[in-house]
C-alpha positions as CSV (number, residue, x, y, z in Angstrom):
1,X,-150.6,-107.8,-36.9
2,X,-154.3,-106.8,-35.8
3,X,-153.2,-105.8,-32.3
4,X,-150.3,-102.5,-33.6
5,X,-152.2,-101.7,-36.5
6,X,-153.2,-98.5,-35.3
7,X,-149.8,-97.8,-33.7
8,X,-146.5,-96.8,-34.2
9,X,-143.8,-99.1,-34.0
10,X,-140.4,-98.4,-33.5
11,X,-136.9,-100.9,-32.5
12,X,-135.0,-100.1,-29.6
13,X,-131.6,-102.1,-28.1
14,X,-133.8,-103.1,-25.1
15,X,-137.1,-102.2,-23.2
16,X,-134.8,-100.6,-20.5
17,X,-133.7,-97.8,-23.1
18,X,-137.4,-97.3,-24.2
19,X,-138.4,-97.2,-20.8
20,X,-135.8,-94.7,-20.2
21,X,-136.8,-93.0,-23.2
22,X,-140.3,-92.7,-21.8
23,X,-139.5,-91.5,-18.5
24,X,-137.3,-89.2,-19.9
25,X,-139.7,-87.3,-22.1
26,X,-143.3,-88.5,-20.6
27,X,-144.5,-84.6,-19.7
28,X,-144.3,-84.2,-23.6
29,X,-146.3,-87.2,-25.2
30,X,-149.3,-87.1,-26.0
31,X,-151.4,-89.9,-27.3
32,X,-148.0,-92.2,-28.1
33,X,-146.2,-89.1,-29.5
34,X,-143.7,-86.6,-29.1
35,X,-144.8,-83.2,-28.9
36,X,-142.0,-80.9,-29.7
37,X,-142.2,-77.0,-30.7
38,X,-140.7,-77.0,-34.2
39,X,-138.8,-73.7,-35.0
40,X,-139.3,-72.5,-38.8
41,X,-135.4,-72.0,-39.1
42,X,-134.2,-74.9,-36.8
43,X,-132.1,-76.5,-39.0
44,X,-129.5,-75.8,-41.8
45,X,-129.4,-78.4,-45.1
46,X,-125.9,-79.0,-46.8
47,X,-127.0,-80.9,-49.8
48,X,-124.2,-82.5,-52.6
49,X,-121.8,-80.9,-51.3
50,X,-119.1,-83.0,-53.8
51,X,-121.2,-82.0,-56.9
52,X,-121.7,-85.8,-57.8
53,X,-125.5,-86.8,-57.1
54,X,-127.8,-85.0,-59.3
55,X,-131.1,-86.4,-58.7
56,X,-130.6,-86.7,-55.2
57,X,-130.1,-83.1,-55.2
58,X,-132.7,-82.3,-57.0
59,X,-135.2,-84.4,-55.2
60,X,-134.0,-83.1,-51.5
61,X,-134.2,-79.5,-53.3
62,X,-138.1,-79.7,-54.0
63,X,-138.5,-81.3,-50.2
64,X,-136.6,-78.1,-49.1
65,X,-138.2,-75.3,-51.1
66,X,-141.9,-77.0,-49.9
67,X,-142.1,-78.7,-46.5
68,X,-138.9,-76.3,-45.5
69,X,-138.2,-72.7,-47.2
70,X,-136.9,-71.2,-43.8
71,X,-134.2,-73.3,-43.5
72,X,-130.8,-72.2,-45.1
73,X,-129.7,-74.2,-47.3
74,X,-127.0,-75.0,-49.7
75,X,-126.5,-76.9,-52.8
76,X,-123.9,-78.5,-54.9
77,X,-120.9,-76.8,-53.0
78,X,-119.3,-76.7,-50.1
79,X,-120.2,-74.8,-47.1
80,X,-117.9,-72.5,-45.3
81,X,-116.4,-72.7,-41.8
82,X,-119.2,-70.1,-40.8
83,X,-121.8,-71.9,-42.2
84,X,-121.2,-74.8,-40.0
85,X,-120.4,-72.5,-37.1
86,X,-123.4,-70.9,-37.5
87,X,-125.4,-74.8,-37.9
88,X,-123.7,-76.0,-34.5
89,X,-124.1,-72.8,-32.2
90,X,-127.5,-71.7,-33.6
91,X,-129.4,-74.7,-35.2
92,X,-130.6,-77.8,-33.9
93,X,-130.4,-79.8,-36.5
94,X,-127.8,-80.1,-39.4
95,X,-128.9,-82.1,-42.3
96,X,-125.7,-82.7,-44.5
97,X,-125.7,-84.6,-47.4
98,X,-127.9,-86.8,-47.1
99,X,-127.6,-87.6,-42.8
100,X,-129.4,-85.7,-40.2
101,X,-127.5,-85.2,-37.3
102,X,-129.5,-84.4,-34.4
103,X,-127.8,-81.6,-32.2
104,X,-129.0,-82.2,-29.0
């Protein structure tokens, strides 16, 4: 369509939540977007944790190591109870497996 080309486009439940949305956060967009102050080490990545997807692992590894290398991470084994601790007091985003939960 002509008219969005040049826009982001997004589904929501109803106008009444994006308009919430909007109000909510409207002090922090700029020119349709989000502006948020990204951390280096804001999140913590638990990837294969059950040591049964390979090439996903691999794949989400070179992502890590290049668009995020300050974010601890671990692969192919489980993380301890103080490595979670440490994602939900001190991180704000936990990216396990392959779901990002938002900690918000």
């Amino acid at each position: 369509m002509e008219i969005v080309k040049d826009h982001p486009i997004t589904r929501f439940p109803s106008l009444h939540v994006a308009y919430a949305l909007f109000k909510e956060h409207e002090d922090t967009i700029l020119d349709g977007c989000k502006l948020i102050k990204a951390k280096e080490d804001m999140g913590i990545c638990v990837v294969n944790p059950s040591g049964d997807l390979d090439k996903m692992e691999k794949r989400m590894k070179l992502f890590m190591d290049f668009w995020l290398p300050k974010w601890k991470s671990c692969y192919n084994t489980r993380p301890s109870e103080e490595m979670f601790e440490d994602a939900l007091i001190n991180h704000d985003i936990l990216m396990y497996k392959n779901f990002i939960l938002f900690l918000y």
